[in-house]
KEKE-83092 format. One record per residue (C-alpha): residue in three letters; x negated, y negated, z negated. Coordinates in steps of 0.02 Angstrom, whole numbers. Last residue first. Layout:
<atoms>
+-----+--------+--------+--------+
:   r :     c1 :     c2 :     c3 :
+-----+--------+--------+--------+
: ALA :      X :      Y :      Z :
...
+-----+--------+--------+--------+
</atoms>
This chain:
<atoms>
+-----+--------+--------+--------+
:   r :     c1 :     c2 :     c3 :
+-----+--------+--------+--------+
: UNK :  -1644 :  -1943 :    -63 :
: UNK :  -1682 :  -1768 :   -104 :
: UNK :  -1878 :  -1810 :    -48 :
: UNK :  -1877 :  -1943 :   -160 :
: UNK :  -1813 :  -1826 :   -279 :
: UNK :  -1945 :  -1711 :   -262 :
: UNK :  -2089 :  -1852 :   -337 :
: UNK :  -2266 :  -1829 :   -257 :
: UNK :  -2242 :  -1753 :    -72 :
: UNK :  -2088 :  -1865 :    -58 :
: UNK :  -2180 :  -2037 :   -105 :
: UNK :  -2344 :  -1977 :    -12 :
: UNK :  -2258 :  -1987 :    138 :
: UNK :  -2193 :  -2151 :    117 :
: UNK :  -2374 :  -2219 :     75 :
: UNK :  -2446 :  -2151 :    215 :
: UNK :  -2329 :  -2259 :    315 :
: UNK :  -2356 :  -2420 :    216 :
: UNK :  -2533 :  -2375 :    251 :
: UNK :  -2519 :  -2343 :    437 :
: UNK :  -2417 :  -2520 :    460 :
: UNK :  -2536 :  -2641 :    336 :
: UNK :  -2663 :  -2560 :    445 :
: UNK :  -2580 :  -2620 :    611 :
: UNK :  -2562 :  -2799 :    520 :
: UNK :  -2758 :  -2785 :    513 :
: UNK :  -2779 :  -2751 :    667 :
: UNK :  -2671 :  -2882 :    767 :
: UNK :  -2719 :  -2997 :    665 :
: UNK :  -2908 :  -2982 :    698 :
: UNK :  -2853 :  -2990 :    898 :
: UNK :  -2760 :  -3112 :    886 :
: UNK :  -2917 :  -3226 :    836 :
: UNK :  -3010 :  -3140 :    934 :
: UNK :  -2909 :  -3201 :   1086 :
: UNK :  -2878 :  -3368 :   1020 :
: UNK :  -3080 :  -3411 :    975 :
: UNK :  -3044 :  -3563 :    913 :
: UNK :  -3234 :  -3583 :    858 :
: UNK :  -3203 :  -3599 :    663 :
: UNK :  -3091 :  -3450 :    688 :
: UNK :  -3179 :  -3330 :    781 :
: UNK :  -3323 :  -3351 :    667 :
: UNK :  -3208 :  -3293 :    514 :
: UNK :  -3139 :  -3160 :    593 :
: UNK :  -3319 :  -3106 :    643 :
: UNK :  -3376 :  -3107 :    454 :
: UNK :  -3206 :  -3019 :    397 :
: UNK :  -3226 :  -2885 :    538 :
: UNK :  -3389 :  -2826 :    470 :
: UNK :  -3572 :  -2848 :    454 :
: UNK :  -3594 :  -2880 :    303 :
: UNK :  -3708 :  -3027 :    246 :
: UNK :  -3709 :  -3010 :     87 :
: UNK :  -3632 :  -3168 :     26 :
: UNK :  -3535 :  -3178 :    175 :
: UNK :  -3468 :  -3010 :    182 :
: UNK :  -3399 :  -3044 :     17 :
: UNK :  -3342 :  -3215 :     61 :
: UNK :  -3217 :  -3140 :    222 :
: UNK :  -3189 :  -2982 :    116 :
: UNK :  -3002 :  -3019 :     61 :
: UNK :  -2921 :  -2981 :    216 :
: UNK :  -2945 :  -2790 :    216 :
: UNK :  -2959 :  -2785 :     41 :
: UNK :  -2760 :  -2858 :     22 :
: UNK :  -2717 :  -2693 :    140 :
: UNK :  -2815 :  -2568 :      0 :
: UNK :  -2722 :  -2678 :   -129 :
: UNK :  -2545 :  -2652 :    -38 :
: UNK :  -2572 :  -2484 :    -35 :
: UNK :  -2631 :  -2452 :   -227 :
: UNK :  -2492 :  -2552 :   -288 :
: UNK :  -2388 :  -2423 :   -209 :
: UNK :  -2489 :  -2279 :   -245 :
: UNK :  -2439 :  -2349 :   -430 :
: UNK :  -2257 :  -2362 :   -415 :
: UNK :  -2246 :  -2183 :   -374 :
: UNK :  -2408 :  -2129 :   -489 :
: UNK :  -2314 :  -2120 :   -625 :
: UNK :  -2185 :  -1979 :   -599 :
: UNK :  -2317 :  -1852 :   -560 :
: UNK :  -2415 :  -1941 :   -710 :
: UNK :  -2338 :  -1885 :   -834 :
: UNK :  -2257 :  -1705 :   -776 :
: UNK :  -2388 :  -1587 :   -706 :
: UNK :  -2544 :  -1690 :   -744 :
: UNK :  -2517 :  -1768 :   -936 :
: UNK :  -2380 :  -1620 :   -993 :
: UNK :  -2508 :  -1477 :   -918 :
: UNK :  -2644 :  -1568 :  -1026 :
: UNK :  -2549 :  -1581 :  -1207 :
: UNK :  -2512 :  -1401 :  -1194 :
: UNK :  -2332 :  -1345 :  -1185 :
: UNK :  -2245 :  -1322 :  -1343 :
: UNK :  -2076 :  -1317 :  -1309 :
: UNK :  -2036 :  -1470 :  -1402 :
: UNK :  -2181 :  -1574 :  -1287 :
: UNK :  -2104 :  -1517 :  -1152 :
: UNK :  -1923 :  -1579 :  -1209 :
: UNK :  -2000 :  -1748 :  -1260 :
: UNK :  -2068 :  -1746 :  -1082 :
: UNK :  -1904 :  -1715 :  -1012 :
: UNK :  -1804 :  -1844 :  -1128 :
: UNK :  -1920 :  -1997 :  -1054 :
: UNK :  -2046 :  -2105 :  -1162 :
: UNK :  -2192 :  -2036 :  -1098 :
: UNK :  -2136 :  -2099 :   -933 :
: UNK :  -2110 :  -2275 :   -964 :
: UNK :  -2277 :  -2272 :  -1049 :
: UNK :  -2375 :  -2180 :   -925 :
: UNK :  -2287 :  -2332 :   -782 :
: UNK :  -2369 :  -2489 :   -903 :
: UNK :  -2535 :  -2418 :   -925 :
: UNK :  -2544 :  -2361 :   -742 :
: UNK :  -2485 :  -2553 :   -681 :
: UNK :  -2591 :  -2630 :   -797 :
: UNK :  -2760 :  -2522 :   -742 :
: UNK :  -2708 :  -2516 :   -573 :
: UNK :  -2719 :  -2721 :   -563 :
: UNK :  -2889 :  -2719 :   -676 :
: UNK :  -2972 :  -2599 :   -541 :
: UNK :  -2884 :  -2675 :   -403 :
: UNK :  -3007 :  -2847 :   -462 :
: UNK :  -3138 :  -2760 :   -498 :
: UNK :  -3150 :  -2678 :   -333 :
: UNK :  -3211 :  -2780 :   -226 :
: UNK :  -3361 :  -2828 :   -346 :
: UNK :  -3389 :  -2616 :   -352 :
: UNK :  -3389 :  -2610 :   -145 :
: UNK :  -3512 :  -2757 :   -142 :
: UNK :  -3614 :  -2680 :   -249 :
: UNK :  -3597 :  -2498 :   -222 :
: UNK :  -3620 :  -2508 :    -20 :
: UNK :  -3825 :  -2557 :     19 :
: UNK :  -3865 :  -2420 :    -86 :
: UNK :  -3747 :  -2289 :    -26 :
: UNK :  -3812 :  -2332 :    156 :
: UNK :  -3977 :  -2329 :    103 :
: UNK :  -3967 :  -2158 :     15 :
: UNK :  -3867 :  -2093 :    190 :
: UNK :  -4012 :  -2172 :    286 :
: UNK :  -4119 :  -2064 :    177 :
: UNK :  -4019 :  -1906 :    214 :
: UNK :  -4016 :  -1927 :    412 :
: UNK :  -3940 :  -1750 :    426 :
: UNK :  -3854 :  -1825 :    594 :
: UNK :  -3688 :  -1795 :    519 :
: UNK :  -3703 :  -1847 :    367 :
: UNK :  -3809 :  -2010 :    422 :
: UNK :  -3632 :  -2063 :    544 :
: UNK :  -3531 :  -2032 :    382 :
: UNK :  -3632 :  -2138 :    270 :
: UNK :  -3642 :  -2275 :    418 :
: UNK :  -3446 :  -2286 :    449 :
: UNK :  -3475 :  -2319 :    644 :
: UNK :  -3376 :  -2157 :    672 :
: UNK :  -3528 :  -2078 :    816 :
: UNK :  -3657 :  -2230 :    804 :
: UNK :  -3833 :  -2128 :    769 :
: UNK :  -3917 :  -2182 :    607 :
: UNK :  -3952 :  -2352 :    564 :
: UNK :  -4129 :  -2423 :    550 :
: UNK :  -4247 :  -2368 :    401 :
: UNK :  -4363 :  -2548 :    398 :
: UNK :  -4228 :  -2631 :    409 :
: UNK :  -4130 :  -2565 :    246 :
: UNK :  -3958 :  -2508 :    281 :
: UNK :  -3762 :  -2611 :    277 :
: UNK :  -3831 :  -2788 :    259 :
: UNK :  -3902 :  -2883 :    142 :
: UNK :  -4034 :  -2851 :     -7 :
: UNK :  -4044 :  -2670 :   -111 :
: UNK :  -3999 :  -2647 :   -283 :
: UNK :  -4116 :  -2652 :   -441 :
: UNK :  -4207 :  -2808 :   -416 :
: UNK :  -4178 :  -2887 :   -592 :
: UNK :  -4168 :  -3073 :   -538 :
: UNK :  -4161 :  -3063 :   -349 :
: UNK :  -4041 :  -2911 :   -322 :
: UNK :  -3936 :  -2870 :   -464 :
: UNK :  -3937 :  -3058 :   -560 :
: UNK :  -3905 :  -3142 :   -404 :
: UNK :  -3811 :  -3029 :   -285 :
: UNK :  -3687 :  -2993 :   -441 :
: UNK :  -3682 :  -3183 :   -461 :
: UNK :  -3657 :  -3227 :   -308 :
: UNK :  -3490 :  -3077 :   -283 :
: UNK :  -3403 :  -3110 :   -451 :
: UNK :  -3382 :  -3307 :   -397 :
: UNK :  -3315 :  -3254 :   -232 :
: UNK :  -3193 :  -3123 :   -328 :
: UNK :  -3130 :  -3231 :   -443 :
: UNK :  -3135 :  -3166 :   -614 :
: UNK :  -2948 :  -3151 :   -681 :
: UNK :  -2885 :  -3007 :   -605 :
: UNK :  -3048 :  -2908 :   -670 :
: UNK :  -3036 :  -3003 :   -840 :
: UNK :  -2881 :  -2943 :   -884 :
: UNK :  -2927 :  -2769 :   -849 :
: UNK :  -3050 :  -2771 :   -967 :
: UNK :  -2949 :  -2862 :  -1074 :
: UNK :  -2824 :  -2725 :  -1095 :
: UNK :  -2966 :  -2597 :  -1077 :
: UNK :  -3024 :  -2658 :  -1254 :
: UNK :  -2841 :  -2664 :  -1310 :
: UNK :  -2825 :  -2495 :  -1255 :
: UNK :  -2970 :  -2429 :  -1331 :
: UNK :  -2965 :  -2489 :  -1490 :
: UNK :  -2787 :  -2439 :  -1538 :
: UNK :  -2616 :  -2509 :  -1487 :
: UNK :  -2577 :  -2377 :  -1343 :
: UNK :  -2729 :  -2234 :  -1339 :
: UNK :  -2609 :  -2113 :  -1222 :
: UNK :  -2562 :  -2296 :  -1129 :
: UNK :  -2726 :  -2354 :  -1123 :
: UNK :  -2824 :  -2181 :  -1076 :
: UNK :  -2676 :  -2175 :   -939 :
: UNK :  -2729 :  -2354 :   -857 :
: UNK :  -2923 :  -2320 :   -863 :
: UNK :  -2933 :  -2178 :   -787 :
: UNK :  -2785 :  -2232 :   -657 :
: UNK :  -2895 :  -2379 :   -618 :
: UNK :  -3082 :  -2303 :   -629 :
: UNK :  -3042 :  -2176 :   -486 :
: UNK :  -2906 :  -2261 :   -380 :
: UNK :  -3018 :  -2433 :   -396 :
: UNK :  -3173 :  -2323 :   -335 :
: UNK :  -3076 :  -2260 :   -200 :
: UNK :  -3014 :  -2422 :   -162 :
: UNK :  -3185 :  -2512 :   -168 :
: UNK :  -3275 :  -2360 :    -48 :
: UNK :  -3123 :  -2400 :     91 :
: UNK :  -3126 :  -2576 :     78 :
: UNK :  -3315 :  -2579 :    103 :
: UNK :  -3297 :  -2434 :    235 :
: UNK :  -3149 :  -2510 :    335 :
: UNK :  -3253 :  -2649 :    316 :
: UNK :  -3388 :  -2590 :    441 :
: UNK :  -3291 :  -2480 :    522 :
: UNK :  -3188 :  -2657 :    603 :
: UNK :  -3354 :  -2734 :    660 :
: UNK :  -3385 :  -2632 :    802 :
: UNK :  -3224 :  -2591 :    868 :
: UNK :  -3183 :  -2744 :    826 :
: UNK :  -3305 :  -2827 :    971 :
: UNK :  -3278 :  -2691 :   1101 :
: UNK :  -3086 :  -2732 :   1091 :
: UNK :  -3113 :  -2907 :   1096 :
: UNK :  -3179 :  -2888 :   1283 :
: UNK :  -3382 :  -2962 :   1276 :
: UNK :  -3390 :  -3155 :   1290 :
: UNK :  -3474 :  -3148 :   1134 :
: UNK :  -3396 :  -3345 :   1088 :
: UNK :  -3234 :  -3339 :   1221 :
: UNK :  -3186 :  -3143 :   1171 :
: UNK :  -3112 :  -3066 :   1314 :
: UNK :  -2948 :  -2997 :   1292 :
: UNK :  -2858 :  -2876 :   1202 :
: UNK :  -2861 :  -2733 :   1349 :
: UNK :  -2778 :  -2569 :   1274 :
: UNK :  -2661 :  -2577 :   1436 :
: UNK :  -2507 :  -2596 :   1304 :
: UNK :  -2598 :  -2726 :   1243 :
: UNK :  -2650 :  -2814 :   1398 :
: UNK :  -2472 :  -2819 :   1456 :
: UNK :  -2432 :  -2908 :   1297 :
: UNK :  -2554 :  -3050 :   1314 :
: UNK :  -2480 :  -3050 :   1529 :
: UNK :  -2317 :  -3091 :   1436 :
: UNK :  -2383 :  -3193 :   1262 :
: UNK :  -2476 :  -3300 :   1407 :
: UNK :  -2321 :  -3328 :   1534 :
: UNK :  -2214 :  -3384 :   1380 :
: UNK :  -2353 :  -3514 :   1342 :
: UNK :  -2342 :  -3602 :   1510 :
: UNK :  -2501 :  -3575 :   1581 :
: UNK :  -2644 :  -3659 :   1602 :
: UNK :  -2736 :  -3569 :   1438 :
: UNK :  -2753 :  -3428 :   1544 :
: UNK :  -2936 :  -3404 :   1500 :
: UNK :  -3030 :  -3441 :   1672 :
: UNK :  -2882 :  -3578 :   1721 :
: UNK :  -2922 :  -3661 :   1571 :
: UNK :  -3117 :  -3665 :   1590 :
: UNK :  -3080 :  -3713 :   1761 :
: UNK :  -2993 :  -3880 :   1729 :
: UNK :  -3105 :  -3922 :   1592 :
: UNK :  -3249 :  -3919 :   1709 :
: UNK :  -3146 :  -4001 :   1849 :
: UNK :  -3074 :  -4129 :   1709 :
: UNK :  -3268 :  -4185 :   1671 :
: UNK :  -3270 :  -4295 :   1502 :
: UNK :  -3227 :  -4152 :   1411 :
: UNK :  -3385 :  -4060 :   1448 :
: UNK :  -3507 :  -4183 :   1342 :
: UNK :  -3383 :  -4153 :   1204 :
: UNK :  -3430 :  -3966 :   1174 :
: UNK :  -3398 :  -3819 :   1298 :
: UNK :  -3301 :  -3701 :   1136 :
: UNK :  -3245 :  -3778 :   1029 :
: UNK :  -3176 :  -3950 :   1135 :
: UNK :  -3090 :  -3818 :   1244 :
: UNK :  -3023 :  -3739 :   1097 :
: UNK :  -2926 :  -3892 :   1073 :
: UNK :  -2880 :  -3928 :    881 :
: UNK :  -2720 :  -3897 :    760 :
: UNK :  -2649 :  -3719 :    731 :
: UNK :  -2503 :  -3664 :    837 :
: UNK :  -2559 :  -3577 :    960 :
: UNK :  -2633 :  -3430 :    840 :
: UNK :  -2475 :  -3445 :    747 :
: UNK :  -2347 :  -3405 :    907 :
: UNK :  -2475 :  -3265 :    948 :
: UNK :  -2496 :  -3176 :    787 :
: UNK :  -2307 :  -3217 :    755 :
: UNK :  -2263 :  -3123 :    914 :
: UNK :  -2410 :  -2984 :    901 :
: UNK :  -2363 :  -2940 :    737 :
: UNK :  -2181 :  -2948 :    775 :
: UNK :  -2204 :  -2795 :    913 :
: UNK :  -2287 :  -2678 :    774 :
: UNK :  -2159 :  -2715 :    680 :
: UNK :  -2069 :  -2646 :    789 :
: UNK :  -2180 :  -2525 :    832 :
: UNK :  -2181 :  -2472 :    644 :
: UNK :  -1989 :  -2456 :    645 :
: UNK :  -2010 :  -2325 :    777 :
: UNK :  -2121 :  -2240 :    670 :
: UNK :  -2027 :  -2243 :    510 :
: UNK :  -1877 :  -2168 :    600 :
: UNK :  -1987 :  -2046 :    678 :
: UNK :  -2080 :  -1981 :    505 :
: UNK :  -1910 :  -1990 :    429 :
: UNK :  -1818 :  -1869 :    547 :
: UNK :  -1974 :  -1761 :    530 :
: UNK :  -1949 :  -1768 :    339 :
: UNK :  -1777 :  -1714 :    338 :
: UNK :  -1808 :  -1571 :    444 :
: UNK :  -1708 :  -1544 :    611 :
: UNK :  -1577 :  -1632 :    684 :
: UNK :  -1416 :  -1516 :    607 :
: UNK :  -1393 :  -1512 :    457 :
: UNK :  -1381 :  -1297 :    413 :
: UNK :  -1194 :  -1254 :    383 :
: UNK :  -1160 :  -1150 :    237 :
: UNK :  -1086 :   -991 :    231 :
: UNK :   -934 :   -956 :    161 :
: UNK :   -928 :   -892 :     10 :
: UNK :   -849 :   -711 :    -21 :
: UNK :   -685 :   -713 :   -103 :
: UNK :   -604 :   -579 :     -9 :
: UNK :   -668 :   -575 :    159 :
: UNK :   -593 :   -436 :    207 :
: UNK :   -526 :   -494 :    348 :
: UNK :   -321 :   -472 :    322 :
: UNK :   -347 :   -609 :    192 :
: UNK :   -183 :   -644 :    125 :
: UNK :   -109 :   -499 :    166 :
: UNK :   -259 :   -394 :     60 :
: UNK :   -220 :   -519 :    -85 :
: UNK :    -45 :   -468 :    -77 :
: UNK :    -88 :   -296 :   -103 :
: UNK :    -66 :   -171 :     45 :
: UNK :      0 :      0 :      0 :
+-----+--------+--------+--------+
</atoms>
């Protein structure tokens, strides 16, 4: 005899769960990764616009920088010079064949080298990449170190001594920092090396990265390698200060939220080990707003080592941005933007990423 629940479900089914429908358009993060990356171009896009409109915009005649005032008097000279560089058209016609170059990989043709801008950076560019790049890891390092050992330490010695520490770092300016450190390191106490990226009398290693500790790895040139260290640890560590007292407060400030959360109370009821609570819970939800911070410092070092170059004469994009500049050169000029808010782009990307690989419930959202 049939029941009534057999009627009602002449299948079979019973009360078996249906199963459940897959999203379609592939995995969450791959959706992500393209939205993110057709927002970067974009962006990418309003770089070049505001890079452009600004570049035109500031006051003085680069044909006055760059032939002199003996040339102005001669309107053929002039004539040419603007007819050489574009500079005689009407300023939509310039961001149009400008763009054109871009997407053709040409920026230009720098009016001070006169070599294409794109030769130029990619000379110059390694060179800070591997200041900046040595300062943040250094900041990373020293900055969360510092940061949790202040919270877990909160209103004893330590933390108030790495409370003004810190302080200190964001205080100090960075220009300042930077002649004294090549005064009293160098030519008072000799214990670093001079200017520039190697010592002279060593020469640089083979240019495969540009990055010169990389580019001595790789050709087993160990004592350009020691040079290269060398020359990078002051400048890189008078960099840093300043990130290293920003992650400091930042870390300090995010460990304490944390520690004061129901889940860590919990682990700490069921007797986990001090450790596994510090790295598997603690500071997995801490370091969120902190890689954060830790972005938009990395992007900050990228236009913050105009003195530091300077003052020891490194090589790098900051140097040649700054050149550019005083001479009008427009294409450079754009060019330097152009790369650096590109880099603002990757690391605000790499950022996102991190967000979901760190904390699951990014990844949930």
């Amino acid at each position: 005899m049939t029941s009534a629940k057999d009627a009602a479900d002449p299948g079979g089914a019973g009360d078996a769960t249906p199963p459940v429908r897959r999203r379609r358009g592939g995995h969450p993060l791959a959706r992500f990764l393209i939205r993110r990356i057709l927002t970067a171009v974009l962006l990418a896009w309003g770089i070049t616009l505001v890079t452009f409109v600004l570049t035109n915009m500031v006051p003085g005649d680069p044909v006055a920088a760059n032939l002199g005032q003996r040339a102005l008097g001669d309107p053929a000279i002039v004539a040419q010079w603007r007819a050489e560089h574009g500079l005689d058209k009407p300023l939509w016609e310039q961001y149009a064949l400008y763009l054109r170059g871009l997407v053709q990989g040409d920026f230009g043709v720098s009016q001070q080298s006169h070599r294409p801008v794109a030769e130029d950076l990619a000379q110059f560019v390694p060179a800070t990449l591997e200041l900046a790049g040595a300062a943040i890891a250094v900041s990373l390092v020293l900055g969360v170190a510092f940061g949790v050992v202040a919270a877990l330490r909160r209103d004893r010695l330590p933390d108030h001594v790495l409370r003004v520490v810190s302080l200190v770092g964001i205080s100090v300016p960075t220009f300042w920092l930077a002649l004294v450190a090549f005064y009293v390191f160098f030519y008072r106490l000799q214990i670093t090396p001079g200017s520039g990226r190697v010592d002279p009398t060593i020469g640089e290693a083979p240019a495969v990265t540009g990055l010169q500790t990389v580019d001595a790895l790789i050709a087993g040139r160990w004592d350009v390698f020691a040079s290269a260290v060398g020359h990078l640890i002051t400048p890189a560590l008078v960099l840093a200060l300043y990130t290293i007292g920003l992650l400091t407060r930042f870390t300090r400030s995010a460990v304490l939220e944390v520690l004061g959360q129901d889940y860590v109370r919990a682990a700490r009821a069921k007797g986990l080990p001090g450790r596994v609570i510090l790295f598997r819970y603690v500071l997995r939800s801490a370091l969120v707003p902190v890689i954060t911070v830790a972005g938009l410092a990395f992007g900050s070092l990228l236009s913050g080592t105009v003195l530091v170059e300077a003052i020891f004469a490194w090589p790098g994009v900051g140097q040649y941005a700054y050149k550019s500049a005083t001479t009008l050169d427009l294409p450079a000029v754009m060019g330097v933007g152009l790369v650096v808010g590109v880099v603002y782009l990757v690391i605000n990307l790499i950022v996102d990423v991190l967000y979901g690989v760190i904390d699951p419930r990014v990844r949930l959202q």
